[in-house]
C-alpha positions in Angstrom: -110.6 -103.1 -104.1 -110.8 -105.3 -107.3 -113.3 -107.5 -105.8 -115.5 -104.5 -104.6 -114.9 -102.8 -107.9 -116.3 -106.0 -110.0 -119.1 -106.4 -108.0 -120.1 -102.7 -108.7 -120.3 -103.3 -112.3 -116.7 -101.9 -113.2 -115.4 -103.7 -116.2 -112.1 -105.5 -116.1 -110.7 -102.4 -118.4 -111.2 -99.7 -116.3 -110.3 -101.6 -113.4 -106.9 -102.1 -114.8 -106.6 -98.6 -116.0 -107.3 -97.3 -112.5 -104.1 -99.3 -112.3 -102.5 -97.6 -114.6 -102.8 -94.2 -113.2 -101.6 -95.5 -109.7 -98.3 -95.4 -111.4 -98.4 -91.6 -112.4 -98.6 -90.8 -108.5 -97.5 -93.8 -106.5 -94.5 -95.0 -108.3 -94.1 -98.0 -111.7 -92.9 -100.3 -108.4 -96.4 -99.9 -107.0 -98.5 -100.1 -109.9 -96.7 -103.2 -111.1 -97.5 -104.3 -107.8 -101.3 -103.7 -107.6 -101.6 -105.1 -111.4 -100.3 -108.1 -110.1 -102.2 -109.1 -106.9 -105.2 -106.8 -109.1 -104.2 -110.3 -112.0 -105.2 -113.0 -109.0 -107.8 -111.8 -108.1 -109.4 -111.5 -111.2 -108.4 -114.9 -112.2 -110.1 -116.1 -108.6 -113.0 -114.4 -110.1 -113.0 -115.7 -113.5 -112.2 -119.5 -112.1 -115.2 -119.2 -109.4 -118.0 -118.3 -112.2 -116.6 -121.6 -114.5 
């Protein structure tokens, strides 16, 4: 989904705050969960345009 959303155009910001709201409905667990494999991805990202 990350991946998908960046190559859409979505900036980092409201990826992570799509994040955010995953917590309101899915559980804290989950959303901390998604942030974090959301965090490795985006640093795969980052590291593959350097």
């Amino acid at each position: 989904m990350t991946r998908a959303a960046l190559a859409d155009g979505l900036p980092r910001e409201e990826i992570c705050e799509a994040f955010l709201q995953t917590g309101v409905y899915a559980g804290v667990p989950t959303a901390n969960r998604a942030f974090a494999i959301a965090q490795r991805v985006l640093d795969e990202v980052e590291a593959d345009a350097a």
